[in-house]
C-alpha positions in Angstrom: 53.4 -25.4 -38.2 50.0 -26.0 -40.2 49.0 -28.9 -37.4 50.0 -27.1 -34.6 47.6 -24.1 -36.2 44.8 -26.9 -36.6 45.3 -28.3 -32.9 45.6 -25.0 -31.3 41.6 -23.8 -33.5 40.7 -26.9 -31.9 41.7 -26.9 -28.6 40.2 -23.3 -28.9 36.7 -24.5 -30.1 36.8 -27.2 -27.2 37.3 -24.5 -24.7 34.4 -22.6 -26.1 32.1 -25.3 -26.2 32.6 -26.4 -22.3 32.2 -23.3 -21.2 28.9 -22.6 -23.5 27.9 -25.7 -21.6 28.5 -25.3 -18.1 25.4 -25.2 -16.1 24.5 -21.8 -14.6 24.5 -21.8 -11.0 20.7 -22.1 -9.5 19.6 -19.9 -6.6 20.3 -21.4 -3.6 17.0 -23.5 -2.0 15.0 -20.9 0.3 14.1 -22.7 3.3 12.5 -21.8 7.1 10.3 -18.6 7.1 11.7 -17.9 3.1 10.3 -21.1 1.8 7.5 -20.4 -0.8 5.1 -22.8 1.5 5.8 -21.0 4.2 5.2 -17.7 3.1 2.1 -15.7 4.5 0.6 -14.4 1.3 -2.6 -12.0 1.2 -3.2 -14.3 -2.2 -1.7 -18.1 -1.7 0.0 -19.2 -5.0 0.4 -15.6 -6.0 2.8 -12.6 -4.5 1.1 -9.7 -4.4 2.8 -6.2 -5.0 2.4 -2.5 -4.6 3.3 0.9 -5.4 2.7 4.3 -6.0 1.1 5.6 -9.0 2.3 7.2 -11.0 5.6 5.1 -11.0 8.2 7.2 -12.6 11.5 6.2 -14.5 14.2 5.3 -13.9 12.5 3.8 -11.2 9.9 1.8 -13.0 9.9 1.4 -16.7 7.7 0.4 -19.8 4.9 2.2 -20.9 1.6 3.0 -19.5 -0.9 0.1 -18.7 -2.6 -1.9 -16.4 -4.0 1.2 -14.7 -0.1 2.5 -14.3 -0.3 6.2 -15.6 3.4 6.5 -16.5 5.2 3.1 -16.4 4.1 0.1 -16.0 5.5 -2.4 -13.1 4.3 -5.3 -14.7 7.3 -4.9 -17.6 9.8 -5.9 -16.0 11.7 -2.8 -16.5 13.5 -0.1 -14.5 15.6 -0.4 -11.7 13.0 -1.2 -9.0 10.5 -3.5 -11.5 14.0 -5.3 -12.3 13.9 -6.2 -8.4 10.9 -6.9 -7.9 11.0 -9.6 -10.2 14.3 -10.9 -9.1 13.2 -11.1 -5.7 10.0 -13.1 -6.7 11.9 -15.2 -8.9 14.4 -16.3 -5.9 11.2 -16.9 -3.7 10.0 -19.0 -6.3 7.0 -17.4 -8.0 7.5 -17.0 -12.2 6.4 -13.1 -13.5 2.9 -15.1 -14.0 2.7 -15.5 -10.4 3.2 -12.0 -9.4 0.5 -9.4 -9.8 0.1 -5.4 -8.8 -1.6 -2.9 -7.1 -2.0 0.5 -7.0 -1.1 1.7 -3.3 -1.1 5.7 -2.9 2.1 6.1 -0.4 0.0 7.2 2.9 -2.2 3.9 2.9 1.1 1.5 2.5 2.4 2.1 5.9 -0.6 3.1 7.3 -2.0 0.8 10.5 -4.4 -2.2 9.3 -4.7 -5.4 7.2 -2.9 -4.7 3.9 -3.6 -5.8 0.1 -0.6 -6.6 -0.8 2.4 -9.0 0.3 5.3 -6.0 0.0 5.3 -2.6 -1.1 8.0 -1.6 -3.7 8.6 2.0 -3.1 10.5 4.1 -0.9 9.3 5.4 2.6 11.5 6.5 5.1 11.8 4.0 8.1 10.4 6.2 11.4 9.7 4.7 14.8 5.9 5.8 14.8 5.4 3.9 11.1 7.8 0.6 12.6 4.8 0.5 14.9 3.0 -0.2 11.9 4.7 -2.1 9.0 7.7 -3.9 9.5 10.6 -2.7 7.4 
């Protein structure tokens, strides 16, 4: 009874081990128009963000900073920073490479050459602002 006790902790510890071991699966390789070369970035090597300020919880989260008056996008926290990141991770870019800006809500669908590669906020999705931005 006492072995079978000692085979059974080991064959437990084995079973732990693999599976602390297993590789993770990786994002799948973007390629075409989603491949980080391809990508037409306002700032090449860097993807360039936007929203509103203030950005409220539980939205955005973190605390005020880097010209954010209530949360901070940069953190990493809140439901849409938390995408933002993901996103930019799958395309490629680490956090490092991801940067920014303050972008009141009428100028980010507005008609003309933007600052920023996406805008992570919501606007509603009308015909006269498709004419505009793509969404």
């Amino acid at each position: 009874m006492r072995r079978f006790a000692v085979l059974t902790i080991i064959a437990a510890a084995a079973l732990v081990v693999t599976g602390l071991t297993q590789a993770t699966p990786s994002s799948p390789t973007l390629t075409g128009k989603c491949a980080r070369r391809n990508l037409d970035l306002v700032s090449p090597g860097n993807l360039s963000l936007a929203t509103d300020n203030p950005a409220y919880p539980p939205w955005w989260g973190g605390d005020p900073g880097k010209g954010f008056e209530v949360s901070n996008p940069y953190s990493g926290q809140g439901y849409e920073s938390a995408v933002a990141y993901e996103v930019a991770k799958r395309l490629g870019f680490s956090k490092y490479e991801v940067t920014w800006n303050v972008v009141p809500f009428l100028k980010s669908f507005a008609p003309g050459k933007k600052t920023f590669d996406w805008y992570m906020a919501q606007v509603s999705a009308y015909p006269q602002r498709a004419k505009a931005v793509d969404f």
